[in-house]
N, C-alpha and C positions, 0 to 999 in steps of 0.2 A: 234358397237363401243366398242372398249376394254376400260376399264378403270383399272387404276393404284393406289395400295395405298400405302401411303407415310407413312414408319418406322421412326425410331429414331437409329440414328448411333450415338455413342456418340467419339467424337474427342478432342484431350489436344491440348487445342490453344497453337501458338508457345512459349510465355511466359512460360508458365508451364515447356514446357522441354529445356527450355535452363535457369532454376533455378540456382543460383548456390550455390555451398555449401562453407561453411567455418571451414578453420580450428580452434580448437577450445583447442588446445593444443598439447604439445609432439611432435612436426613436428622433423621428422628427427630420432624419438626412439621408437625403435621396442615397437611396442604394441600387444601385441596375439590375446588378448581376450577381450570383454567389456561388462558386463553385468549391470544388477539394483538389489542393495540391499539395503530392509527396507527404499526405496522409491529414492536411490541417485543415479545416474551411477558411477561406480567404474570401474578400469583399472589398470593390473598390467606394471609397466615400469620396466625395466631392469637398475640395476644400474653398475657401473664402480666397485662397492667392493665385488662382488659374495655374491649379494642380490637383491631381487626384491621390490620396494617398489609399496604401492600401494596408489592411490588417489583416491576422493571423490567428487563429485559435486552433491548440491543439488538445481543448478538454469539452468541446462541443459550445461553445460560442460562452462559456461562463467567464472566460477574460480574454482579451484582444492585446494583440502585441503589433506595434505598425512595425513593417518591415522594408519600408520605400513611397516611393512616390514615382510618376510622369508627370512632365509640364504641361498637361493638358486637365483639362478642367470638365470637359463632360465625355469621358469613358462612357461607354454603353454596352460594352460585351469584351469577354476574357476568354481565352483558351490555354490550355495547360499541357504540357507532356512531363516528362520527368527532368527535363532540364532546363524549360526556358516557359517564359509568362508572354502572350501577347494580349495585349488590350490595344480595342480601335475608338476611334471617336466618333461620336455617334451621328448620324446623316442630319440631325434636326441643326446641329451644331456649324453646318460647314457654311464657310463664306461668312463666320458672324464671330467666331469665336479664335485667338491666336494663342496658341503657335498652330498652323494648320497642317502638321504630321496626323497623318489618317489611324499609322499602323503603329504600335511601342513593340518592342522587344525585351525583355527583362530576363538577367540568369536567376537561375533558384538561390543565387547569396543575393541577389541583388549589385552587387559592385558593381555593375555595366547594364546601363540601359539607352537602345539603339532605337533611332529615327530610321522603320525600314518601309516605309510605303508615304510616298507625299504627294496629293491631289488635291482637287479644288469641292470633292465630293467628303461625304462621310461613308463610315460602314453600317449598316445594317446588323449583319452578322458576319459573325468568323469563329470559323471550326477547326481542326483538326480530322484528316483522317488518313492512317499512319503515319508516314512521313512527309504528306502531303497539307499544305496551309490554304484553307479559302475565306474568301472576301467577296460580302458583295459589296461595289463600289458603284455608289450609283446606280445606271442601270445596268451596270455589268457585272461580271463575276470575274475574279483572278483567284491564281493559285500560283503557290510556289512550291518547287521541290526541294530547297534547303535551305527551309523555314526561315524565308522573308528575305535572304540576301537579293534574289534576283523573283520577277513575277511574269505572266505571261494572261493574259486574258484568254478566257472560255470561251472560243470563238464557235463552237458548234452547241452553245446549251438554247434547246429550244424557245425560252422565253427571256425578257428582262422583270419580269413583274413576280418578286417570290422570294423564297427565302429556301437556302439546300440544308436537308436533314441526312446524318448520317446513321443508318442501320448496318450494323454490321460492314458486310461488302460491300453492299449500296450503298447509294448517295440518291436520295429523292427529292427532288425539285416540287415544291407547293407553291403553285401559282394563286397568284392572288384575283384570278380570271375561271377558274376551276380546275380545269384540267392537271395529274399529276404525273409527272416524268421522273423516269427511275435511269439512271447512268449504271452497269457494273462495272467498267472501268474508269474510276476515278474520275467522270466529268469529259471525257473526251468524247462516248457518241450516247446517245438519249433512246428511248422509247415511251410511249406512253404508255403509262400504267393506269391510269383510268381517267374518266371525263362524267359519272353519270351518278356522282353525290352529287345532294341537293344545291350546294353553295361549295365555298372556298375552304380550305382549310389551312390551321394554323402548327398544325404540331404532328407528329408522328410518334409512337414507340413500340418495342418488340415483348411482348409478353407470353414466355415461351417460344413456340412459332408461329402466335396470332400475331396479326401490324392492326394496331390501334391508332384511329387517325381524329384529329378534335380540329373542331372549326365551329362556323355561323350554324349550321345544324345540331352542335354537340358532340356527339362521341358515335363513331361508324368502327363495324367490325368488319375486316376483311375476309371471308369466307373459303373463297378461292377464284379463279378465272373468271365466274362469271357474275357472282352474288356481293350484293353489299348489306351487312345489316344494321341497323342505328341501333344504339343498345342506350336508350336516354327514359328506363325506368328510373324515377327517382331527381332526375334533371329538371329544375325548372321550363316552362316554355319559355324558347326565344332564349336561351342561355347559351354564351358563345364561349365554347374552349377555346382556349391561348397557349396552356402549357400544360404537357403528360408528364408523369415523373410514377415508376412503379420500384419495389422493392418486392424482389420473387410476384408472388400473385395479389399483393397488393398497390393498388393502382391511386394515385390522387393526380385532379384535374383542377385545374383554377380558371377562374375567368370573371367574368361579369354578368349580371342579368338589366332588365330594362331599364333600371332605375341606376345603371352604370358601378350598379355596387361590387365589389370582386368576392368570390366568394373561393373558397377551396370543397370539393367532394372529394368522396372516396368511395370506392368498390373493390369488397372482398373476395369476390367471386367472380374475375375475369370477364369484370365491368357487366356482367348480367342486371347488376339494380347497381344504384347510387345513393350515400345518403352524407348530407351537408356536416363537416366537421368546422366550420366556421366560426360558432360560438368564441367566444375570448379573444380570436384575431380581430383586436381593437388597431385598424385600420381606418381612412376618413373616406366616405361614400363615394367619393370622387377617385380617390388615390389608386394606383396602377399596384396589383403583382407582378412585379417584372422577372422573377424567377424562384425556381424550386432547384432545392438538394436535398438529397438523402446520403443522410450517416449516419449509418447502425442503423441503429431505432428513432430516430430521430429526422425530422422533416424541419427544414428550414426555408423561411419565405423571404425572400430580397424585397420588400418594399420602403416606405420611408421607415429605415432601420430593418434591422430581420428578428425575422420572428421564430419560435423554436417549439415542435409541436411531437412531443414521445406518441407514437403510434402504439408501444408494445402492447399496450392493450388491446388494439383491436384484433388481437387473436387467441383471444378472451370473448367467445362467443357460446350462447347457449343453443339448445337444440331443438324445435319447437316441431312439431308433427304436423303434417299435411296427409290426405289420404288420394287414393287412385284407386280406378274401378275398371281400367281399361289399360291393354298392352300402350305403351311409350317406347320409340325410337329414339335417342337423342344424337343431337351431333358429334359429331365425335371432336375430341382433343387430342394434342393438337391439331389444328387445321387451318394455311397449308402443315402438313407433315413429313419427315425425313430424319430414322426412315421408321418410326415404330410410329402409332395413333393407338386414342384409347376409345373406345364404343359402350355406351350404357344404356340397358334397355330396362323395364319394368315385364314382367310378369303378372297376371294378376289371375285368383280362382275363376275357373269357368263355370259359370253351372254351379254344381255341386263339386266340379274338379278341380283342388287346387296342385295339380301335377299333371302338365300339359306340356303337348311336345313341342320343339322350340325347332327352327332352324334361323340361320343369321349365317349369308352367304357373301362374299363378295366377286364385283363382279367387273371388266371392265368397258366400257365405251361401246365395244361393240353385241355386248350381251354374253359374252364368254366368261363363264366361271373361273376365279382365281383362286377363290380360299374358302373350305367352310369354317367357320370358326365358330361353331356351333350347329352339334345335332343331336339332341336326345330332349330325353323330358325333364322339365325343371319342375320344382315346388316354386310356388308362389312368391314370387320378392323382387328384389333389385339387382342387378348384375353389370357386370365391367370384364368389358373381354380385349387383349391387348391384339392387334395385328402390326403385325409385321415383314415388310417388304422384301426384307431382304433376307428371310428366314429359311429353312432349309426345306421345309413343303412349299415355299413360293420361290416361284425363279426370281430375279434381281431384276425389277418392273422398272420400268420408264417414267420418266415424269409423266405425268396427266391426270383427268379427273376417274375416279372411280366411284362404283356405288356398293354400297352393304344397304343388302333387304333382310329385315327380321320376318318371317314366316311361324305362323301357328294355324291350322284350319284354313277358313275363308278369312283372315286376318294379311296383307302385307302391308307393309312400309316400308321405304326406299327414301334411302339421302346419298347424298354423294360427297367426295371427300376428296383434296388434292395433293397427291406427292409430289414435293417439290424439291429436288435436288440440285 
């Protein structure tokens, strides 16, 4: 007699995704960008006097307080620390539009706002990463070390065509040629970190220790050294990511599909599926997402006006059974890893035997034993076994790849797994 054991599939009842969201201001005025600072969401709005003003909410977009303005009329990206605002003008803008200051400076009262970057180009983007200010300008990249007084061009970054995202320590360079280069000291020397997704990519983020990358293909998960996997269950065909925005292990993605319409998904489950929380973002087919925020619970879209979308529900989920007939290895999480990863395998009755003995070894590169983290016999079911790198049965390993095999009888499987320190 076979016997069958019953998983946990986790499913968004229909409620969940037919949410709808509300507008919560500016409908109808171009909005670029939207970010949070010193705890408020702020947004810059394009005014009618070739100025940008900008507003303020400190109760989740339900009233706006303007708290300044720049004499520049198309702003296109912000960045924030806890003392000062800059906003650039945006590259579409340059040679067409005056005053032609590239870069603003602004204090958090606002009472002084400084002309510190002036060329014949626009910006792209501009970031923050520590104390560190970048710019693409043109086809160039600058940076400044104290924030905007004086700038110095990026004279070793491998391309002009791209836009730099910051993870953490890194600074990665997304060419808009494919190729992606990773800097860990601030922009000074490059490597490449991969060439061999299908197309270019638009956006980057960290989810746990996964790097989640969206582009012309979708959504690619980075595995480790040598693997890249698309993870676009649930993704229309031909749907192009532009912007990742996560909240813990909840992930949402905006973009467009053929028909140029923008849409926003979401995935619950560490982008494993996707599914469209779009309904109610009354949006016009044509019209750009040009950014995402998360506060709290709450997701906000910068397009003409922003838009204001409570997620809490979606973890409010029901639990729907699947079954299995056969041992499963799965990948483990996180991955890269540093320094703990988690490994889940299935079990299932053999025969008439549902307590069968297990082994789950791991091993490195060269075929030498590091860890068993499992040897006896198990009943029948689901399991999660945590390893640990730097734990007091394993020496203190080196970065590389490694592999865990689950063994039962004539049964193995083998994956491999990266610590990355």
């Amino acid at each position: 007699m076979n016997f069958k054991i019953s998983l946990l599939l986790t499913v968004l009842s229909p409620s969940v995704l037919f949410s709808q969201w509300t507008n919560v201001g500016f409908q109808n005025f171009y909005t670029p960008v939207i970010k949070e600072w010193n705890g408020n969401v702020i947004a810059p709005i394009r005014g009618a006097d070739s100025k940008t003003y900008f507003y303020s909410s400190s109760n989740y977009g339900e009233s706006w307080d303007s708290v300044g303005y720049v004499p520049a009329s198309w702003i296109d990206d912000i960045a924030v620390n806890d003392d000062y605002l800059f906003s650039s003008l945006s590259w579409t803008c340059a040679g067409f539009c005056l005053p032609m200051p590239c870069i603003f400076r602004t204090d958090k009262n606002w009472i002084k706002s400084d002309t510190i970057y002036v060329k014949g180009f626009g910006v792209s983007n501009i970031f923050l990463h520590g104390t560190e200010l970048f710019a693409n300008i043109g086809n160039s990249y600058i940076h400044s070390t104290d924030f905007g007084n004086n700038w110095q061009t990026l004279t070793t970054i491998p391309a002009s065509n791209g836009e730099l995202h910051v993870i953490d320590s890194l600074i990665f360079l997304l060419t808009h040629t494919n190729p992606i280069f990773v800097s860990y000291d601030n922009g000074y020397n490059w490597e490449l970190f991969n060439n061999s997704l299908p197309s270019y990519s638009n956006c980057v983020i960290k989810v746990d220790s996964i790097l989640l990358f969206g582009g012309v293909y979708g959504i690619a998960r980075f595995n480790n050294n040598l693997e890249w996997e698309l993870m676009n269950v649930g993704i229309p065909d031909r749907f192009r990511v532009e912007i990742l925005a996560n909240s813990g292990n909840l992930i949402f993605a905006s973009g467009m599909d053929t028909t140029f319409a923008h849409k926003i998904l979401c995935s619950t489950n560490f982008g494993e599926s996707w599914f469209s929380i779009s309904k109610g973002l009354n949006i016009e087919p044509m019209d750009w997402i040009h950014s995402l925020l998360i506060q709290d619970h709450y997701l906000f879209v910068a397009a003409s006006g922003i838009w204001r979308y409570d997620f809490s529900s979606l973890v409010d989920v029901e639990e729907k059974p699947i079954s299995t007939s056969s041992f499963s290895l799965y990948q483990n999480y996180p991955n890269p890893f540093n320094p703990s990863t988690k490994i889940k395998y299935t079990v299932p009755c053999v025969g008439a035997r549902c307590i069968v003995p297990v082994q789950l070894k791991v091993y490195d590169v060269l075929g030498n034993e590091i860890a068993t983290l499992v040897n006896e016999y198990k009943p029948a079911g689901s399991y999660e076994v945590e390893f640990m790198s730097n734990s007091s049965k394993v020496e203190n390993l080196p970065s590389g790849v490694y592999f865990y095999q689950l063994t039962e009888g004539s049964f193995i499987q083998t994956k491999k797994m990266l610590l990355l320190k």
